[in-house]
C-alpha positions in Angstrom: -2.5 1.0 -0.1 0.5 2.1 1.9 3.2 1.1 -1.1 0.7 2.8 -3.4 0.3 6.0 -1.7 4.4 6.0 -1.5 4.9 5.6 -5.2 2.1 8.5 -5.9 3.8 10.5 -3.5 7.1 10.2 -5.6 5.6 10.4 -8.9 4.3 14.0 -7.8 7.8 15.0 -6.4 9.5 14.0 -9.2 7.2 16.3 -11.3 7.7 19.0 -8.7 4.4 19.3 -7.2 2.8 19.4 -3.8 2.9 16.1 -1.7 -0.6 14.9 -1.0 -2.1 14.9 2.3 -3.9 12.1 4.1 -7.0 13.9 3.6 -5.9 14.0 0.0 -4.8 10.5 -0.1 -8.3 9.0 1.5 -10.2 10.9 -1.4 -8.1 9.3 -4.1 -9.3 5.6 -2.6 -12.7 6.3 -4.0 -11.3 6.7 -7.5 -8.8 3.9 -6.9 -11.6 1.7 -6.3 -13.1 2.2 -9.4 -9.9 0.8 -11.2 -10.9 -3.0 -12.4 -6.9 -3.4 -11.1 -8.3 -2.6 -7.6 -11.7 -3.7 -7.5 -10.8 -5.7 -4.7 -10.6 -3.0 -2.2 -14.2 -2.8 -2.2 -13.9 -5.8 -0.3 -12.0 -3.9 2.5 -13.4 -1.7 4.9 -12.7 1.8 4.2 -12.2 3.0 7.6 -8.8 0.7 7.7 -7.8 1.7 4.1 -8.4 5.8 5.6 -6.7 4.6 8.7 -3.6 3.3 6.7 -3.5 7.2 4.5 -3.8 8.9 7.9 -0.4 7.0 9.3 1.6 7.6 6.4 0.5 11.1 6.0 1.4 11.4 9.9 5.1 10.0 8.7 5.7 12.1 6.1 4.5 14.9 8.1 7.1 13.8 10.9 9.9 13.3 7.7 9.2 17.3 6.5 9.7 17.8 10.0 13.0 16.0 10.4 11.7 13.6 13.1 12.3 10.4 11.0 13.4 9.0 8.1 11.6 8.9 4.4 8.7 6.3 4.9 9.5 3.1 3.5 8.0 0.7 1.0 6.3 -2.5 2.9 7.7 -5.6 2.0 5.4 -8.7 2.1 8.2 -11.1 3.0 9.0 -9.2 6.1 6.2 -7.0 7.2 3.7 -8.5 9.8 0.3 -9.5 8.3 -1.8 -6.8 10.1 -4.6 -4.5 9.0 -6.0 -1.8 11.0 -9.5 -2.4 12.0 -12.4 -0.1 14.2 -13.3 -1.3 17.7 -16.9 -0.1 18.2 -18.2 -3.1 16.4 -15.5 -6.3 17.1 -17.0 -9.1 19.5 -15.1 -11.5 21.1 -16.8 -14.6 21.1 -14.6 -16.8 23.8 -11.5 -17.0 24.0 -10.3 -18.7 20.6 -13.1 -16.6 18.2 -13.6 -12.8 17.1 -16.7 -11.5 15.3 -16.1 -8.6 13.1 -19.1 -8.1 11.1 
């Protein structure tokens, strides 16, 4: 989603128009998810795929600010293999095991 949301975001610039924000950006997942291309996203829960639009619109919002740089594309040879994932309902077994229904 993050690379995704990057390349939408420049598409729109380079036609001039109005960045999206993350609200913008976590009402586009419903319509991306209707894309047979993306189908799998149903599969994810949607409070990380939200969580993921809320940090990039957060760095872009810190970018038009001039607080960092342009947000970056993720690269899957050298980005961790993290997702972001709610709290409320995560069970730790023992030691070794996680439940996350």
């Amino acid at each position: 989603i993050w690379n995704f949301m990057i390349n939408r975001q420049q598409l729109l610039h380079k036609e001039n128009k109005k960045h999206m924000s993350s609200n913008d950006m976590c009402k586009l997942i419903t319509s991306i998810k209707k894309d047979d291309k993306y189908k799998w996203l149903n599969d994810v829960a949607n409070c990380s795929l939200q969580s993921i639009c809320r940090d990039l619109g957060s760095t872009y919002s810190l970018f038009f600010n001039k607080k960092c740089s342009y947000p970056k594309f993720k690269s899957k040879k050298k980005s961790k293999r993290t997702f972001p994932l709610r709290s409320d309902k995560t069970y730790f077994r023992n030691e070794k095991y996680i439940t996350i229904p």
